[in-house]
Structures are given as C-alpha cells and as structure tokens.
N, C-alpha and C positions, 0 to 999 in steps of 0.2 A: 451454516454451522451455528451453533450456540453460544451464547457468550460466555459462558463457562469454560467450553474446549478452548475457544479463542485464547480467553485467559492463559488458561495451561500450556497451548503454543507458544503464545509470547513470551510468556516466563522462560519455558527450556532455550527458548532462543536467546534470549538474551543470558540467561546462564551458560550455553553454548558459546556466546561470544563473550562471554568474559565481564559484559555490561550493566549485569543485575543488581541492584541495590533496593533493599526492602522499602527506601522512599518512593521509587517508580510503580509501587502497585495501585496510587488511584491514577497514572498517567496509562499503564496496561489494561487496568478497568474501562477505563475512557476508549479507547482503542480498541479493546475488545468487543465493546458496544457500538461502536462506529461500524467493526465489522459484520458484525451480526445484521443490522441495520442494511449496513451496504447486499451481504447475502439474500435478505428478503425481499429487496428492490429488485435485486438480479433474475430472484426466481419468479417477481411477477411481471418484469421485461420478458423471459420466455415466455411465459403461461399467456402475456398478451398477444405473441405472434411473432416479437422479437424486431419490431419493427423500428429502423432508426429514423423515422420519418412518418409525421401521423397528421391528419389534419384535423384543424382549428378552427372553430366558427367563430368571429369574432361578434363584437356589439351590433353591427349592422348587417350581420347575415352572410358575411362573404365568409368564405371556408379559403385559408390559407394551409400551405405546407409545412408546419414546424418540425424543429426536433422533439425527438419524443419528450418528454418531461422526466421517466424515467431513467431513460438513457443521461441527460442530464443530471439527473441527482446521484445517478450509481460513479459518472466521471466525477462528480465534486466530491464525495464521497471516500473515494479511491486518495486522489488528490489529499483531503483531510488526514486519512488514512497514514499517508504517505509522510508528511510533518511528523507523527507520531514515533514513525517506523526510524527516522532520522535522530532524534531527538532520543530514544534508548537505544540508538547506536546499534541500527540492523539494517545499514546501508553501505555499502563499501567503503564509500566516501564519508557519510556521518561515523563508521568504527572508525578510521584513520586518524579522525579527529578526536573520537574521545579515547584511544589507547595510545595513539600515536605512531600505528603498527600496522602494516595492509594484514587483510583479512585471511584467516591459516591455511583456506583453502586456495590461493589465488596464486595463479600458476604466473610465469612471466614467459613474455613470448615475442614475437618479433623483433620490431627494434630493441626494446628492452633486455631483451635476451640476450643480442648481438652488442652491443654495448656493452652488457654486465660481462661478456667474452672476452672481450681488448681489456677490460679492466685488469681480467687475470693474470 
C-alpha cells in the first residue's frame, strides 16, 4: 500500500478512536512510511519464494543457514511500526492510557463478566 492511503488510514483511525491531534501528522507520516516500506519488503519476501531460511556463503566459502534478511527486516519493521501505533493510541492498552477509557468496541467476558455480575 502507498504512503498516502497509509496516511489516510491512520488518520481516520485515530479520528475513530478519539486520539487525533493535528500535532501527530509528522508522527503518522513517519508511520505511514514505515508502512509502506514494511509492504515492499513483504512483497519481495513472496516474489522471493517466501523462504524463512536462505543460505549464506560466508568469507571462507562455507555456506551456512540464516534467516532470511527479509523476513528480518519486515519483523523489525512491524516491531517499529508497532511503537508508533502505541504512541497515537491504536493499541488497546496504549488508548486506555491516553483517554483513560477501554476501547468502545471491547466487549467484557469471562471472569470480567462474572464479577461485574456479583457487583450488581
């Protein structure tokens, strides 16, 4: 995906959650290019063969089994991604902390549930 749509994602999402402030647009831009970035990595792990394991000829000619280098950069990537996504508060746990409020979709269920029960 482009960094453009990216942008535009991240914005309504964070307008969705409530989190948006016109200071966050070079932290979205940043993020959005991360994703873009991470996307074109992704598409040249398929188009390689999608292999998580590739071999390495080193200085002396031995051929070992690494991870791919791809696959590497697209998990750090994600990972980076991922701080970003926290930080304008599109994480369940990073929104709790910047509205102070769980997320409008988040249902309660099990114990939670059963507890909030006896409370009644």
């Amino acid at each position: 995906m482009k960094r453009r749509t990216w942008k535009e994602r991240i914005k309504k999402a964070c307008k969705g959650a409530g989190t948006y402030q016109p200071y966050f647009d070079n932290a979205i831009d940043t993020l959005a290019g991360i994703l873009e970035t991470r996307d074109d990595v992704e598409q040249k792990y398929i188009e390689s063969g999608a292999e998580p394991v590739v071999g390495y000829t080193n200085k002396s000619g031995n051929t070992n089994m690494i991870r791919n280098p791809l696959l590497s950069t697209y998990d750090e990537m994600n990972k980076t991604a991922l701080m970003y996504w926290k930080e304008l508060g599109l994480t369940p746990s990073a929104y709790k902390k910047v509205t102070g409020d769980k997320p409008k979709d988040e249902k309660i269920g099990g114990l939670a549930a059963a507890l909030a029960a006896l409370d009644s």
